[in-house]
Residue, then its C-alpha position, 0 to 999 in steps of 0.5 A: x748563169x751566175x753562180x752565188x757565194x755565201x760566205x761565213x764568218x768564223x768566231x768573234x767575226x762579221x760581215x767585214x772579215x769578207x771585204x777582200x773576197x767579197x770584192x775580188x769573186x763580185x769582180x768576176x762576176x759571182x753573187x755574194x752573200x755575207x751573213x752575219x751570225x746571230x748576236x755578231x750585228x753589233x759594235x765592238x765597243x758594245x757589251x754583248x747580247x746577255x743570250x749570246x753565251x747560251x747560242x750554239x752551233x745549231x742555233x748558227x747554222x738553223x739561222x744559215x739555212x733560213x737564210x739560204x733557203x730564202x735565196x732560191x738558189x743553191x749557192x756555193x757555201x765558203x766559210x773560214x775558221x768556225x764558219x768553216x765548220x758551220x759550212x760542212x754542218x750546211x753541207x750536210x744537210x745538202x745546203x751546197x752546190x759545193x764548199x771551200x773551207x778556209x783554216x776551218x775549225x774541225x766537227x766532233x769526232x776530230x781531236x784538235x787539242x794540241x799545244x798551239x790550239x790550248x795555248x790560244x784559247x787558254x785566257x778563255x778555258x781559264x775561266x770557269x764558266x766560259x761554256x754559258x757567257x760571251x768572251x772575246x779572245x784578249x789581243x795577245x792571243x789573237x795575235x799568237x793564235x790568228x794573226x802572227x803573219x799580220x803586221x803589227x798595224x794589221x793586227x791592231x786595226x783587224x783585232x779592233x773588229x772583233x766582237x764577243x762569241x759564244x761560249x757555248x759554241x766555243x765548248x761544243x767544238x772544242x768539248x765535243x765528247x762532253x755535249x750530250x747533244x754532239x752539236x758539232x757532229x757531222x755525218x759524213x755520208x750526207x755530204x755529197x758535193x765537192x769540197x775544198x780544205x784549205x789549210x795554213x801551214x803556220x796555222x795555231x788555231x786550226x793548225x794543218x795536221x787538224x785540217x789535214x784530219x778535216x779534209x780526210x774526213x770528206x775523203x770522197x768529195x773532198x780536194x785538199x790544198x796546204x799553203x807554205x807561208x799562211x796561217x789562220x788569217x788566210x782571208x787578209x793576210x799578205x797573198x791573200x790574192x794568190x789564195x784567192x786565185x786558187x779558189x777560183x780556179x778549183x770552182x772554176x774547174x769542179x763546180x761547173 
């Protein structure tokens, strides 16, 4: 029987940060599916959808599992960065047959506010106001924060994509301790099925000592593997493939 992979998206992202894995996991026969979050179906050229900066994590993953309910068919949730994080919000609520985590942005309870991570969103925390209005990260930090393994011809054409996000989301994550609402809360307890972190070991923005936190967390179903060589753009940097590879394998071995 074939199995079925809902891919998620990470911040300012879409459909398209998927091609590479896309591609490679429907070559060898999986089905798959790549979502794009609430108010991310646009153009970059577009000015955002004025409600965007009000949409939190629980709006994004509410979406997640309509979505998934109407496929009929327990799939395997594989999200990077913040789709990360949505996808061990959707595991908690008992969404997935298993989850791979790609460099994902970690849920409340986990400190990840260290030097590289303030340095990447510093341009956005700076502005008062950020928690209730779209941003997009400005190019130089995109390229210190996610995409410094990224040729220079890469990280123009990648950044090129990106479209703006929700400072609320934004805030939920990083301000955990000051949402009444815990929005990326996550019990822990609740998630049963298997589940692969991934970490980079140049990472910024989730940066491995975080991942590392991460994968602990989900110490009882959890399989945590730290890539020499990658940082956040695992899903399009050079070697991506091997990456890849090594996904297959474990969902290969675990989620039989």
């Amino acid at each position: 029987m074939t199995d079925t992979i809902v891919m998620i998206h990470g911040m300012w992202g879409g459909d398209w940060c998927w091609e590479n894995y896309r591609a490679f996991f429907e070559e060898r026969g999986y089905r798959c599916y790549t979502p794009v979050l609430r108010h991310h179906d646009v153009s970059p050229q577009d000015r955002p959808a004025p409600a965007l900066g009000q949409v939190s994590l629980l709006d994004y993953v509410d979406d997640l599992e309509g979505y998934i309910r109407d496929l009929k068919k327990e799939p395997i949730l594989m999200g990077h960065s913040m789709g990360g994080l949505l996808a061990q919000m959707l595991c908690a609520r008992g969404l997935g047959k298993g989850a791979v985590l790609l460099t994902p942005a970690p849920p409340a309870g986990i400190n990840a506010l260290t030097f590289s991570v303030i340095r990447s969103f510093g341009s956005i925390l700076s502005k008062w106001g950020f928690w209730r209005t779209p941003h997009r990260i400005p190019f130089k930090s995109a390229s210190y924060a996610m995409m410094h393994r990224l040729s220079p011809e890469q990280r123009q054409r990648e950044y090129a994509k990106l479209v703006f996000e929700s400072g609320r989301a934004a805030a939920e994550i990083g301000f955990w301790l000051l949402d009444p609402r815990r929005a990326a809360r996550v019990d822990a307890s609740a998630v049963t099925c298997p589940m692969l972190v991934v970490a980079g070991k140049e990472d910024r923005i989730t940066p491995a000592s975080v991942t590392r936190k991460i994968a602990r967390k989900y110490g009882h179903v959890s399989t945590y593997r730290e890539l020499d060589g990658h940082a956040h753009w695992v899903i399009g940097e050079d070697g991506w493939e091997k990456i890849a590879e090594a996904v297959l394998g474990w969902m290969a071995g675990t989620l039989k």
